[in-house]
matplotlib code that plots the C-alpha trace (Angstrom):
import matplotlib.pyplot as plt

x = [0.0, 2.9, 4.8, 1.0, -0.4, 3.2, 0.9, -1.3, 2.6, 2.1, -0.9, 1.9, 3.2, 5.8, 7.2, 6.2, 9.2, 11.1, 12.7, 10.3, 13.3, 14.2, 10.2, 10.7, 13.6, 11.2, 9.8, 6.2, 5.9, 6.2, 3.9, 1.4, 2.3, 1.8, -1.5, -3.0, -2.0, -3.5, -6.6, -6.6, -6.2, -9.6, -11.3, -10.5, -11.1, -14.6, -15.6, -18.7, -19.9, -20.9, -22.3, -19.3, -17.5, -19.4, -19.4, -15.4, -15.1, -17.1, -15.3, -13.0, -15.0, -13.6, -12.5, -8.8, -8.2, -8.9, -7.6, -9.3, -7.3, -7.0, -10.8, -12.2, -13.6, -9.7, -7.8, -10.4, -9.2, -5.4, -6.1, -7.1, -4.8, -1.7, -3.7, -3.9, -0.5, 1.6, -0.7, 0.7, 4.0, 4.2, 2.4, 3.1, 1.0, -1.1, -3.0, -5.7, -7.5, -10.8, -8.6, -7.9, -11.9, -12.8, -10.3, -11.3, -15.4, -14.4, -11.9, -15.1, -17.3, -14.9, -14.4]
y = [0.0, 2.8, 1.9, 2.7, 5.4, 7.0, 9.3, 6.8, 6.0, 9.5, 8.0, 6.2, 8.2, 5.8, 4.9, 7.8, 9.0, 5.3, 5.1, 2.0, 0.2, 0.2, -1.1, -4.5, -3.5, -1.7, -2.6, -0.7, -1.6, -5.1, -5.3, -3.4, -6.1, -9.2, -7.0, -7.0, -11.2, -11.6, -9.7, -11.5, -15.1, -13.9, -13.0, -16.6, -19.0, -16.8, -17.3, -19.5, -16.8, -13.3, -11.5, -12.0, -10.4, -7.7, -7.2, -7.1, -5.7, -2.7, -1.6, -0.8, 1.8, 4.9, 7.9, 7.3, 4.3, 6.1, 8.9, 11.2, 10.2, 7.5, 7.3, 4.5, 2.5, 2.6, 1.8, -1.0, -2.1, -1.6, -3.9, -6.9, -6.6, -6.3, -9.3, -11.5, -10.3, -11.6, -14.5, -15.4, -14.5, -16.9, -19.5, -19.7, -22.1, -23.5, -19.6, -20.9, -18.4, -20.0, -19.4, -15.8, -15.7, -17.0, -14.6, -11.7, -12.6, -12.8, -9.2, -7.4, -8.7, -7.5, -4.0]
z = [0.0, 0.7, -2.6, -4.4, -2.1, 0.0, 1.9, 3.6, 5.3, 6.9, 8.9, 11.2, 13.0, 14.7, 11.1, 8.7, 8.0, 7.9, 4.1, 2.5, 2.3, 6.0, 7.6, 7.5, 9.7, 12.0, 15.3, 14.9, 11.3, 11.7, 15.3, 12.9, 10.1, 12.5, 14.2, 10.0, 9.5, 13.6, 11.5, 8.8, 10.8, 12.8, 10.0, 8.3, 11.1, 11.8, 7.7, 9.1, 11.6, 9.6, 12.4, 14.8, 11.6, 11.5, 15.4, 15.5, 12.2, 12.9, 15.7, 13.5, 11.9, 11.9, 9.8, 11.2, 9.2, 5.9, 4.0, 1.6, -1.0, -2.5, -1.7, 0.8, -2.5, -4.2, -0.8, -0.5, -4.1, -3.5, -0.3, -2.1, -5.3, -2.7, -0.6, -4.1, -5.3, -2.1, -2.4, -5.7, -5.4, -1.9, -3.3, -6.8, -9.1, -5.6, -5.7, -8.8, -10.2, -7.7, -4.7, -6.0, -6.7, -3.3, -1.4, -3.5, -2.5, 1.4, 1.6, -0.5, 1.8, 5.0, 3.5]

ax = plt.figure().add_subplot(projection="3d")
ax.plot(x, y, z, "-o")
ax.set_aspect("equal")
plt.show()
């Protein structure tokens, strides 16, 4: 998302003005990083159970997890293309195009 959109970095305060190059090296970046997969995990393992989704998903409705621009719709986008791109690149020729299908159904249905 920072390489795409570089001012959404400037919501961080602990790591906005870290080089891109240098957060994997960084302690708040990567507890944020582990916090998004912990997400993620949750959000799996709770597929089966849409309105403890929506309970734990809308607490985390608020105007400080967005920017004006790019607009909630696009950073929603940007989301899932990075999701489905790391997906592919980590799992090579397992990703089919109905895994990418299924993922891409689940994190429209979470944003």
């Amino acid at each position: 998302m920072f390489a795409a959109h570089p001012e959404v970095q400037s919501l961080f305060p602990q790591f906005a003005n870290v080089p891109a190059t240098q957060l994997s090296q960084n302690k708040n970046f990567l507890a944020l990083s582990y916090g998004t997969f912990y997400g993620m995990t949750f959000i799996i393992n709770n597929m089966d159970n849409p309105q403890l989704l929506h309970k734990q998903i809308s607490k985390m409705a608020s105007p400080v997890f967005y920017v004006a621009s790019p607009t909630i719709a696009q950073q929603n986008d940007e989301t899932i293309r990075i999701v489905l791109e790391v997906f592919r690149e980590e799992l090579g020729s397992t990703f089919t195009a109905e895994s990418a299908s299924a993922w891409t159904s689940l994190l429209s249905y979470v944003n």
